[in-house]
C-alpha positions in Angstrom: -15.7 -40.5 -19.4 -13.9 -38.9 -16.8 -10.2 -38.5 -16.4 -10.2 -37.4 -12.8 -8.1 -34.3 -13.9 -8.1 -31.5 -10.9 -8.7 -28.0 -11.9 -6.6 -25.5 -9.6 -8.2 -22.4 -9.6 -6.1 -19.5 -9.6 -6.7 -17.2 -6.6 -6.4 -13.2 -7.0 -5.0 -11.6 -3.8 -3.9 -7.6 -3.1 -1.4 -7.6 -0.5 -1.1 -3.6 -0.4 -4.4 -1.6 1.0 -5.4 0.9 3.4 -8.1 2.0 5.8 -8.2 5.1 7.5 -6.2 3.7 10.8 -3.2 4.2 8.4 -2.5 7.9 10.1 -1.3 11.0 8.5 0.5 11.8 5.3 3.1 14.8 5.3 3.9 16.6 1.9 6.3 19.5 2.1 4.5 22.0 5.1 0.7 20.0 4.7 -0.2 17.1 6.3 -3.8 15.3 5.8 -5.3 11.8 6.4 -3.2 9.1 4.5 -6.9 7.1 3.9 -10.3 8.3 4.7 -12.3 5.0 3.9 -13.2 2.8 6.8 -12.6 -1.3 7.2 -16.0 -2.1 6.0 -15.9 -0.5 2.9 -13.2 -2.3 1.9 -14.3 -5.2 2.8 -17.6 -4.7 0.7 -15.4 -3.8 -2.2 -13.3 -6.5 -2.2 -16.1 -8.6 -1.8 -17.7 -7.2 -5.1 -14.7 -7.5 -6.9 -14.4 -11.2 -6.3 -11.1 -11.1 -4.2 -9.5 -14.3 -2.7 -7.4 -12.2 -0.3 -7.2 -8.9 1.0 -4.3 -7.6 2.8 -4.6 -4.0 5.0 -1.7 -3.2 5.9 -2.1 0.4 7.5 0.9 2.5 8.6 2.5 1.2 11.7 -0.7 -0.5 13.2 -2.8 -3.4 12.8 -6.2 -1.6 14.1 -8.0 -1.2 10.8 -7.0 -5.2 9.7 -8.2 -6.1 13.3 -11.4 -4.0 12.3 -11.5 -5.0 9.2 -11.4 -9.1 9.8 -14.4 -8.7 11.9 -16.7 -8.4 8.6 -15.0 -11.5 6.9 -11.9 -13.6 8.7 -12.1 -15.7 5.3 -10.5 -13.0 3.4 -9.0 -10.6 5.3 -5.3 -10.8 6.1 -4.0 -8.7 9.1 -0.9 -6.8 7.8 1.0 -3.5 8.6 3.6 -1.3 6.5 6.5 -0.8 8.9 8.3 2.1 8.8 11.6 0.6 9.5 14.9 2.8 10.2 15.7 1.9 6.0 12.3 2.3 4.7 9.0 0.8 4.3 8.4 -3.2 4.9 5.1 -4.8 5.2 4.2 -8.1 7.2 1.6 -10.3 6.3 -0.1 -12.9 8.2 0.4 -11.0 11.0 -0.8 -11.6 15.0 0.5 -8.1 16.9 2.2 -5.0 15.6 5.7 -4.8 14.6 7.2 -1.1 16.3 8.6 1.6 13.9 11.9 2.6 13.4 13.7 -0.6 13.8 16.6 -1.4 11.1 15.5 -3.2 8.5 16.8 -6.9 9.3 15.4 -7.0 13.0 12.5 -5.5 11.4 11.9 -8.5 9.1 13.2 -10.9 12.0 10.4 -9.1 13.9 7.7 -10.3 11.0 9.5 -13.7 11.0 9.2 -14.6 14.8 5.3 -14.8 14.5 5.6 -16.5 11.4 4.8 -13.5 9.2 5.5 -13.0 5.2 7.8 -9.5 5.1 7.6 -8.0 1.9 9.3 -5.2 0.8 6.9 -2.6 -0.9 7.6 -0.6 -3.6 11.1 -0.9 -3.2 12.4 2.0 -5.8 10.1 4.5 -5.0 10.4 7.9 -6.0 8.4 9.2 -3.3 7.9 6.6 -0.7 10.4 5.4 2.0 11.9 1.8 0.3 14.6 -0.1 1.0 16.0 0.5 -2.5 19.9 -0.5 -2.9 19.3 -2.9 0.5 16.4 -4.8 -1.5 19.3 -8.0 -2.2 20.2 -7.6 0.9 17.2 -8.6 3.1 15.7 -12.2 3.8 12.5 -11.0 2.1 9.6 -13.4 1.4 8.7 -11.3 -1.5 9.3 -8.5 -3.6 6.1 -6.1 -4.6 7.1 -5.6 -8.2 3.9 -3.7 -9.5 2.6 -0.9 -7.3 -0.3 0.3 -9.3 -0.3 3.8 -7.4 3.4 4.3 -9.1 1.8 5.5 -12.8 5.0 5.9 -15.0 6.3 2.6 -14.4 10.1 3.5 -13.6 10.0 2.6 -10.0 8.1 -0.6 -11.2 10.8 -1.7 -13.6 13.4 -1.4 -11.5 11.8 -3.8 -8.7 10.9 -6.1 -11.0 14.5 -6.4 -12.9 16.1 -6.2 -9.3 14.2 -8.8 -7.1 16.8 -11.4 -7.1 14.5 -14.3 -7.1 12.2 -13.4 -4.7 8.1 -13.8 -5.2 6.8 -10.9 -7.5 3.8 -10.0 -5.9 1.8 -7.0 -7.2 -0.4 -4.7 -5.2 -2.7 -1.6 -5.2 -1.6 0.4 -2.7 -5.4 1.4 -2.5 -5.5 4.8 -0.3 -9.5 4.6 -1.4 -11.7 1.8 -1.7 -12.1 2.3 -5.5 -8.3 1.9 -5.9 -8.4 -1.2 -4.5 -7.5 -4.6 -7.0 -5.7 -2.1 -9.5 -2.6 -4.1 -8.7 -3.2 -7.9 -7.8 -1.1 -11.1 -7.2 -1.8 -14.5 -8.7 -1.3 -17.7 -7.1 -2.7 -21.1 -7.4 -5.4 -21.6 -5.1 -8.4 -19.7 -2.9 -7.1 -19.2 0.2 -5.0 -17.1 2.5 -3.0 -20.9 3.0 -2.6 -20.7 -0.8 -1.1 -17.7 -0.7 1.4 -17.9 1.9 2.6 -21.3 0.6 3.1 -19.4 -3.4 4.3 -17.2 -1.3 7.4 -19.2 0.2 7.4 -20.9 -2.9 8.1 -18.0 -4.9 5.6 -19.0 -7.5 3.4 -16.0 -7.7 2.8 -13.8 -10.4 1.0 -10.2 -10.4 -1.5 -8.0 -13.1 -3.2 -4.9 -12.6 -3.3 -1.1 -13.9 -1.9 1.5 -12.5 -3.9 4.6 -10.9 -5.3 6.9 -13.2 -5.3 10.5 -13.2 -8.7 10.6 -12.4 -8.3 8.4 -9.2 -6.1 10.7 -8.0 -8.7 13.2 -8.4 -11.3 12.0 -6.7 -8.8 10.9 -4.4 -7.9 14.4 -3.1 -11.6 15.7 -2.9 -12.6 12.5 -1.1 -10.2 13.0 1.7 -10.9 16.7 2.1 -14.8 15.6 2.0 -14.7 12.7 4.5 -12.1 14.9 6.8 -14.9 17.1 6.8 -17.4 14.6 8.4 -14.7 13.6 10.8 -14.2 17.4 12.0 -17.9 17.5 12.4 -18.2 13.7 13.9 -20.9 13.0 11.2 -19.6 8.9 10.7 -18.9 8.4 14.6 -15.7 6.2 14.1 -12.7 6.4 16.2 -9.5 6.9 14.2 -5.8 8.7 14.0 -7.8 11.6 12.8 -10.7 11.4 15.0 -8.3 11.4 17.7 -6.3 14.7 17.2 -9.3 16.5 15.7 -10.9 15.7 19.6 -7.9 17.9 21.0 -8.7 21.1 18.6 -10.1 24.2 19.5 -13.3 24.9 17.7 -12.3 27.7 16.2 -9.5 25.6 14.5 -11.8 23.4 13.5 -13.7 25.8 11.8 -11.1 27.1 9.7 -9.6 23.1 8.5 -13.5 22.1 7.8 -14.1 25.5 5.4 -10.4 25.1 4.2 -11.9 21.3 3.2 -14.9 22.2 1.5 -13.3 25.1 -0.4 -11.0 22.4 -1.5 -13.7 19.6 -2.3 -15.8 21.6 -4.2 -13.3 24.1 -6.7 -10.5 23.2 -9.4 -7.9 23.0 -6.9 -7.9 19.0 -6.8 -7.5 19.1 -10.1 -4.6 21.5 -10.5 -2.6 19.5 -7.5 -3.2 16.7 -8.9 -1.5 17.5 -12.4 0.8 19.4 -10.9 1.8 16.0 -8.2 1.8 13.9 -10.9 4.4 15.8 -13.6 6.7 16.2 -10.9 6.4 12.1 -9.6 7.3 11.9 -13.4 10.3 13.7 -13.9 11.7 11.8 -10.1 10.9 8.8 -11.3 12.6 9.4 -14.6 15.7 10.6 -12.7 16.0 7.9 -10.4 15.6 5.8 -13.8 18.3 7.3 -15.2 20.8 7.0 -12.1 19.9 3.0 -11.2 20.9 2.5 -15.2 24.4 4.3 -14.8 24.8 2.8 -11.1 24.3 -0.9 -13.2 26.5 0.2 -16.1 29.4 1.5 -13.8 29.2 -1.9 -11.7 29.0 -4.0 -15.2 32.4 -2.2 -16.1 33.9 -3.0 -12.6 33.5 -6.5 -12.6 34.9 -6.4 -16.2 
């Protein structure tokens, strides 16, 4: 006998990834590629992993979701992280580039005019430009709650307790192709329609794991490889970095692509790695420690 009872499947999105159009990453005096793998790859791997959705959303450009919807417009999602004048918010869903350095409200207005989802991406960071105390705010369409590349969970917990109602969407933040579906949203349904109406809805939930050491790891010897092929044009693909490596001398070449290798191939990615990582931990635990006393003081205020 059948009851005529429908099924709805529950579709597994990652609204956070990048491709190597996302630019450059400064820390303290060094500055590298931000992402090294190309649109295709990710594609492939979130293809293998049995993704609904995938969202790129490079740094301040749409070029590598462009790219990247070429190889499959079924489940690709053009996005971009916006560096906004108050910190980092991505739009989804989106059909031309939203400029940096906007405030954050025309920012989102920005997203909104061509029907976009803004999102405001790990919003407590310890390291990453967020909106933080402006999360409430903001006429956000979501809130990503788990960032899987923020390991000790602080700047997690604190999104999560302070989203205010808004959808809690999850993401990977995937900076390599292997990172990507550490962090994931649920929704109900298979499609990017699905996801925008959970979306709106604000009935979404998220899963994942954060990054492990070890992704960090071969994080850090995979860019200074691949950087390496760029310098030497071994994958012929047209990027941020194959742009400004075109304008370098060839001795300066020289001394970045030996600088690379020496890096790849010894202990140092290992030793930067655990070196990053203790110090993430002891910001995050600060900034833990400072959104608990700035929630106690304003407890006793309205008291």
């Amino acid at each position: 006998m059948k009851w005529g009872f429908k099924v709805q499947k529950t579709g597994i999105a990652d609204i956070h990834t990048h491709t190597m159009y996302s630019g450059f990453t400064n820390y303290s005096h060094i500055s590298f590629p931000d992402c090294v793998t190309t649109p295709g790859k990710s594609v492939k791997m979130a293809q293998k992993l049995g993704l609904d959705v995938l969202c790129v959303t490079d740094h301040d450009t749409i070029k590598g979701a462009i790219e990247a919807r070429k190889y499959d417009k079924q489940l690709v999602v053009i996005g971009e992280e916006i560096s906004s004048e108050s910190g980092e918010i991505i739009g989804l869903f989106l059909q031309e580039p939203v400029k940096p350095g906007l405030g954050a409200v025309e920012t989102i207005e920005k997203i909104h005019e061509q029907d976009g989802i803004a999102v405001a991406p790990h919003p407590f960071s310890e390291y990453c430009p967020s909106v933080g105390q402006m999360l409430n705010k903001l006429r956000l369409d979501g809130v990503e709650v788990f960032n899987a590349l923020h390991r000790h969970g602080y700047s997690n917990a604190i999104s999560c307790e302070r989203c205010n109602g808004n959808a809690k969407l999850g993401g990977s933040d995937a900076h390599a192709s292997y990172m990507i579906g550490n962090g994931y949203t649920l929704f109900t349904g298979d499609s990017q329609d699905d996801l925008r109406a959970a979306i709106k809805r604000r009935q979404t939930s998220y899963g994942g794991r954060v990054a492990s050491l070890g992704d960090f790891i071969k994080y850090s010897m995979r860019v200074a490889f691949e950087s390496s092929k760029i310098l030497l044009n071994f994958n012929n693909v047209k990027c941020p970095m194959s742009a400004r490596v075109s304008g370098m001398s060839n001795s300066r070449k020289m001394l970045y692509l030996l600088g690379g290798i020496a890096y790849a191939f010894t202990p140092l990615p290992v030793a930067a790695t655990l070196i990053g990582d203790r110090m993430m931990r002891n910001k995050g635990r600060r900034m833990w420690r400072e959104q608990n006393l700035q929630c106690s003081s304003f407890k006793e205020m309205r008291q």
